[in-house]
N, C-alpha and C positions, 0 to 999 in steps of 0.2 A: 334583632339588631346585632350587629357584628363587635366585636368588643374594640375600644378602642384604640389605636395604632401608636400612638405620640408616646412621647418620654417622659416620665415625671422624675421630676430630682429631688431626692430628699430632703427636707430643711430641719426636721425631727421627727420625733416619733406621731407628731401630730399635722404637721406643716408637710405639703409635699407642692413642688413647683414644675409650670411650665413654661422651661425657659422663653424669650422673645426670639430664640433663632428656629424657634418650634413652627413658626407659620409666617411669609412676608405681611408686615405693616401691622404686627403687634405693636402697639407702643411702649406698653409695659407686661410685666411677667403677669402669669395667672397663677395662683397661690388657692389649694385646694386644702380645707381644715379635714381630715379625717384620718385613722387608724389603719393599719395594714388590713382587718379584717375587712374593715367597711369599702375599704378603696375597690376590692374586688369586683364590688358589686356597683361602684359608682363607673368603673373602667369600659363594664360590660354594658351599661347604658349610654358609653358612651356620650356623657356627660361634659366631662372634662373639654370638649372639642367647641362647645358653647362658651367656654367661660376663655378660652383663647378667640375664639369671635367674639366677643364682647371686649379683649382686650385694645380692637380696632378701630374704638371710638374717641373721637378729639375731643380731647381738652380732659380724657381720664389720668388721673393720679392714681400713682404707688404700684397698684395692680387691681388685674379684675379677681375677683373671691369667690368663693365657694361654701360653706357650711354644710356639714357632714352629713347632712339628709338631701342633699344635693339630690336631683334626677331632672331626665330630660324635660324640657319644656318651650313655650313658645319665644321663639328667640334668644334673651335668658333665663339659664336652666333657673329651675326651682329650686330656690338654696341660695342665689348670686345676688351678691353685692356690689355695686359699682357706682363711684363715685367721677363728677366731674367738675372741674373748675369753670364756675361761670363768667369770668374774668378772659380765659384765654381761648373758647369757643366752643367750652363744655355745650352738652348736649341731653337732652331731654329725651327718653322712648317708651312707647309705650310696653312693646316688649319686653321694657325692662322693670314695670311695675305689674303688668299679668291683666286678667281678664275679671277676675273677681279684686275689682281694686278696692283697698284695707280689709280685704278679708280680715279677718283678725280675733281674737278669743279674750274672751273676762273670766273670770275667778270671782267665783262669790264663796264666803264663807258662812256657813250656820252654827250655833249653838247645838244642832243633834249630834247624837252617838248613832253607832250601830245598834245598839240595841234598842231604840227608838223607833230606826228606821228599814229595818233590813226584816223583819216579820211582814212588812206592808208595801216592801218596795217593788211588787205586781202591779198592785192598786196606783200605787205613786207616778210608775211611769204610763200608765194607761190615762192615768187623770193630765197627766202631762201632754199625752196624743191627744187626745182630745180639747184641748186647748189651746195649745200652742199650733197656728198652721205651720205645715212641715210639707215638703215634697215637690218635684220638677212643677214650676210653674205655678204653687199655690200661694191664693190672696190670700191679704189680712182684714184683719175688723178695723184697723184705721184706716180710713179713706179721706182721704184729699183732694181739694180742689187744685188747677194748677198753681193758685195766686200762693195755696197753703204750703204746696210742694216746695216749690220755692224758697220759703221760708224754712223747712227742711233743709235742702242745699245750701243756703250760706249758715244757717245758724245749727247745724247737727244735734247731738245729743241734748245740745241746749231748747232745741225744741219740744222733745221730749218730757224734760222735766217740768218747762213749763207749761205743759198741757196734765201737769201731775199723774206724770209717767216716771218719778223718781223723785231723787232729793238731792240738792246741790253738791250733797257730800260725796254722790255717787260722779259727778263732774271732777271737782278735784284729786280722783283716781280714776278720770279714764287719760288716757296720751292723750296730747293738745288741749287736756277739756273737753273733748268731744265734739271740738270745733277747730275747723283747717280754715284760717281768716283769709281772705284771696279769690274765695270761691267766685266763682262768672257763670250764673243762670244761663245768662245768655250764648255760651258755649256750648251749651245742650243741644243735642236734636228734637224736635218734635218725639220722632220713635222712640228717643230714650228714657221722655217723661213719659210715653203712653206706656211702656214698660212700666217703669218705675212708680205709679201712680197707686197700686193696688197692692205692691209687696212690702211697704212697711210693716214690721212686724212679724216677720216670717223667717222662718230656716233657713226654707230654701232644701236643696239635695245634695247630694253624692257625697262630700265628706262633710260637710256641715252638720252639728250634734247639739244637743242637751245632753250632759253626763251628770249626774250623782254621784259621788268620791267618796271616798275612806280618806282618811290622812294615816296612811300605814307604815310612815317613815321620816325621821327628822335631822336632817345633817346638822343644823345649824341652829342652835337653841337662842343665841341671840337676833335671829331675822326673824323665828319664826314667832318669837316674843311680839315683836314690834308689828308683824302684821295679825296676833291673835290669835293661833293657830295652834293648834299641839296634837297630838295623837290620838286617833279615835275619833275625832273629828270630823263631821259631814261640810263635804264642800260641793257646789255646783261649776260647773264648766260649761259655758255658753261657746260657739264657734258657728260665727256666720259670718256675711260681707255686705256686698252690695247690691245682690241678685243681678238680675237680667238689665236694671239699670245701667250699674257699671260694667258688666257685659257688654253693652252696645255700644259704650261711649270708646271703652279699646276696642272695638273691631272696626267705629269709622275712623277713631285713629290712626291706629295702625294702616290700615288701606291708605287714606291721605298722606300720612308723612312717605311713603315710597315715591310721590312724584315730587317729595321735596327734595329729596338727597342729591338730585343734581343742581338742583336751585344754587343751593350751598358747598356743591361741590367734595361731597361726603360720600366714602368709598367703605361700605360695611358687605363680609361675606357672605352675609345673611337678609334677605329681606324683610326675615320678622324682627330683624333688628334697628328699622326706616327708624329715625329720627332726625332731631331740627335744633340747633341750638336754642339753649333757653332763654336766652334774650331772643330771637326770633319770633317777627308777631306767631308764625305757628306754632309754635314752641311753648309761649305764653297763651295761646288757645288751650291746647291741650290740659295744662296747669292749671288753667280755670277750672275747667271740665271735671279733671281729677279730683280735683280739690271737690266737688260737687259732689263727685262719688265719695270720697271720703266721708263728706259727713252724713251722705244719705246712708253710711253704712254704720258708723257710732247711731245714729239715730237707733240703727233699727236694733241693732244690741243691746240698748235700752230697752226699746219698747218690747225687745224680748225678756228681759229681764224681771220686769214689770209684770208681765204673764210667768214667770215663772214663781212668780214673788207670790201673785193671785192665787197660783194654784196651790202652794205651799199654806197660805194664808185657811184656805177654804179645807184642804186636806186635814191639819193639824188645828183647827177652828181657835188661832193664834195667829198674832198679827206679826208682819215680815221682822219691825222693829224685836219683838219680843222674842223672835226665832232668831235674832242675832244674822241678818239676812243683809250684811255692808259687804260694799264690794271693793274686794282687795287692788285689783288692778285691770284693764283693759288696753290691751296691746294690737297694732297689727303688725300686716307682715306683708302688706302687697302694695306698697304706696312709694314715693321719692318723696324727700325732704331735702327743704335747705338747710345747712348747719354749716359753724363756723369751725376750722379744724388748721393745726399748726403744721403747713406743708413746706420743707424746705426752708425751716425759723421762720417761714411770713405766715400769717391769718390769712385764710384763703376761705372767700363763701362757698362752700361746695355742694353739687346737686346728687345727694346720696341717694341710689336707687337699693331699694329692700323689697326683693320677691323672694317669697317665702323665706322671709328673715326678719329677726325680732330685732327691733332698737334695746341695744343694753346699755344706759347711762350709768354712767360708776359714781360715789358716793361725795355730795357735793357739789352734783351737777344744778346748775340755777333752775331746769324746766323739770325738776322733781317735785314733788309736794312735799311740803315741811316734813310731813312724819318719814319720810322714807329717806329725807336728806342722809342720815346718816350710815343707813346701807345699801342704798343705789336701787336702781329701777325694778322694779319686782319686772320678773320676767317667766313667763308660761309658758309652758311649750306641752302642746297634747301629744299621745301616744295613740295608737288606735284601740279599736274598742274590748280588746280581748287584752290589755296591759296595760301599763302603770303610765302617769301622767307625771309634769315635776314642775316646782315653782322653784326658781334660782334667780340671782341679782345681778345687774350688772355690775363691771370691775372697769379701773381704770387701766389694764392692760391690754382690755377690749378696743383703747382709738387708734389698734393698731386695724381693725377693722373696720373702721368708722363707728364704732362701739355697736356689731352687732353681733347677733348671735345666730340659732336654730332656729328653727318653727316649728318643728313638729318632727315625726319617726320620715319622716319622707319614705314614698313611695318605691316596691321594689318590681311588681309588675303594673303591667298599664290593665284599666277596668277590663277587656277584654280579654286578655289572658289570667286576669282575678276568677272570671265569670266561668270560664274554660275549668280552672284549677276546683274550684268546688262545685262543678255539675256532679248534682246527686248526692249532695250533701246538705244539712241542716246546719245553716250556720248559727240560728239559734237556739237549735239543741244543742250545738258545741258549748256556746256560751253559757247557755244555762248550765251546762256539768260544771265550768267554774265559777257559778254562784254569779253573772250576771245576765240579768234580763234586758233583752231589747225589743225595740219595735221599731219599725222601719215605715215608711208613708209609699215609697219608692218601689218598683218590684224591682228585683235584685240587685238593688241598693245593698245589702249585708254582704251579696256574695263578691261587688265590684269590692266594698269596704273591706272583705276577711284579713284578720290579723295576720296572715300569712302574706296579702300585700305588700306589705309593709316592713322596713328595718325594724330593729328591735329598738326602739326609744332611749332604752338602758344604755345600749352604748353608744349613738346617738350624742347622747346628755354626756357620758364619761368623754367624751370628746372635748367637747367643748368646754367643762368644768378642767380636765388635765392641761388644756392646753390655758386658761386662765383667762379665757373671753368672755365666761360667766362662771358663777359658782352657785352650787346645788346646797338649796335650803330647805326642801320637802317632796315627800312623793307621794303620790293618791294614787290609789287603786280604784279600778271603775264598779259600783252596785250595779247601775243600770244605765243605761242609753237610749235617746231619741235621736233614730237618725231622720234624715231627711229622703 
């Protein structure tokens, strides 16, 4: 790809903008969160050209966004924020919530040390392969009927628990509950349930992981207090989605909303950018639909959790209780939400789209759970598999974003030039010389994933904590990994 041509204008050291005279029928600026170093590399992706096409959507407030792990993607880029007013003929897309919709990651924390775990942690991640299915297209041992699926899609992670696949406790720490209320079965395709029918429970591929952590750094001794956590510490890291289920449901989306946009007389540069206002019966199809993947996607988070909790259980012949095995937080990063936000001194309901972006609620917000009222949304963001991970809070400087954040180190080549860059290389001999083990389900899964892919997470995070959209309260380093 050619590097990008446009002008960005300074806003600070962290803030860079593209003005509306950058492209006709911007409505508002596009506003990119990143550091000089990282912008380099966001310029030459090319990136930035997306979040001014997305600035061309009706009924968008303030600007289109960016988050510093930003790269190109379908429609908008991965990293983009964008927000619409449902009131004045804000709009809905699927391109704007991605293809693995609430892909999304949990935090679990243990009672182990390293020195506990780190003589057996071969044994550990092999007992983990072999339990947890992982890999392009693999089922799970939950099977369901359609009537059960169903039940799945409107009631998410809550299904889960109550098939004693968890504990309630582990509901009032995931987002929403673990349930998006709204959901519409009947929005679904045939082919999306015949997908969807077998992958409960599962990984899934390509960045999707089980990780084992260190906690080998602590900014924040009063957040880290209140979530249990301190140094030394074995934490787990779950990151799945919605598999092939929510897969199908954005690709007939997206295809159908393109013969909408004249319906409604909707004029975007892009056509992976088709959408439909949200009052529109299509509109509120889609939102159904979504909403379905959302929660077949908390479901399966669980029910991975649940399997990892098993294997821990059987490994260490101690029960998850006793291993200290509560789940701090689960987040996604691929979904739209409604939220209420002060635009212009009025309360405006607005249709916040988050791809590959974390919700970061600041301290006080009503949809936190009691224990975290006091330091705001625990927020996760992974790293890739050869570097450090971070848990940080939301800030009420963040609803300058619609309170979000990052998602992860974002990508800095595409898997194909990954795969190119380490032909004839051992990428799990590299990781083992820094002391972690991995295993992969996928063939050249580790060399699409190499840390070298990948921004550096570190600063990444220094981004977004400098500029006060979240703040850093712990870092894990990785033992080992399951990738997909």
């Amino acid at each position: 790809m050619q590097i990008w041509q446009g002008r960005l204008e300074k806003i600070d050291d962290y803030r860079w903008c593209i003005p509306k005279s950058y492209m006709p029928g911007m409505r508002v600026p596009g506003v990119i969160y990143a550091d000089k170093n990282l912008l380099e590399s966001i310029e030459r992706d090319r990136a930035p050209q997306q979040v001014a096409n997305a600035a061309h959507f009706p009924g968008i407030v303030k600007y289109s966004l960016a988050m510093p792990d930003i790269h190109w993607g379908y429609g908008l880029p991965i990293g983009g924020v964008v927000a619409t007013d449902i009131e004045d003929g804000g709009v809905i897309t699927p391109g704007g919530v991605g293809y693995d919709i609430n892909c999304g990651v949990r935090l679990v924390k243990t009672n182990l040390t390293e020195k506990e775990i780190k003589p057996r942690i071969k044994d550990l991640v092999t007992a983990l392969y072999n339990h947890v299915p992982a890999g392009l297209g693999s089922e799970g041992k939950i099977r369901v009927d359609v009537n059960e699926e169903r039940k799945i899609l409107t009631n998410g992670a809550k299904w889960a628990v109550s098939k004693g696949f968890g504990t309630k406790e582990d509901l009032e720490c995931t987002e929403e509950n673990g349930q998006m209320q709204g959901a519409d079965p009947s929005k679904v395709s045939d082919r999306a349930y015949q997908r969807g029918k077998k992958q409960s429970g599962t990984l899934g591929s390509g960045n999707h992981f089980i990780e084992i952590q260190l906690v080998d750094e602590i900014y924040d001794e009063k957040c880290a207090e209140i979530f249990n956590i301190e140094k030394g510490q074995i934490t787990i890291m779950i990151h799945s989605g919605s598999r092939g289920f929510g897969h199908q449901i954005c690709d007939e989306y997206s295809k159908g909303m393109i013969g909408v946009l004249s319906k409604y007389g909707i004029s975007v540069p892009d056509r992976q950018l088709a959408c439909a206002p949200v009052r529109s019966p299509e509109g509120q199809a889609y939102i159904g639909a979504m909403k379905c993947a959302a929660n077949y996607a908390w479901n399966n988070r669980q029910c991975l959790m649940h399997l990892v909790r098993e294997v821990f259980e059987k490994f260490f012949n101690r029960s998850s209780k006793d291993l200290g095995m509560d789940l701090i937080y689960d987040v996604a990063h691929n979904i739209a939400k409604f939220e209420k936000y002060n635009i212009d001194e009025k309360e405006k309901l607005l249709c916040v789209h988050r791809k590959g972006a974390t919700r970061a609620f600041p301290p006080g917000h009503p949809d936190l759970p009691s224990k975290y009222k006091e330091i705001g949304q625990p927020v996760i963001i992974p790293g890739d598999m050869g570097r450090h991970s971070f848990l940080l809070v939301g800030t009420q400087k963040a609803e300058e974003t619609f309170f979000s954040t990052c998602h992860g180190a974002g990508r800095l080549m595409s898997r194909k030039a990954a795969i190119s860059a380490c032909r004839g290389r051992s990428i799990s001999g590299e990781l083992a010389e820094k002391g972690i083990s991995v295993m992969a389900a996928g063939r050249g899964t580790l060399a699409e994933e190499a840390p070298e892919a990948y921004k550096n997470v570190t600063e990444v995070v220094h981004v977004v904590h400098e500029a006060g959209i979240s703040k850093r309260v712990a870092r894990m380093r990785p033992l080992c990994v399951l990738k997909g």
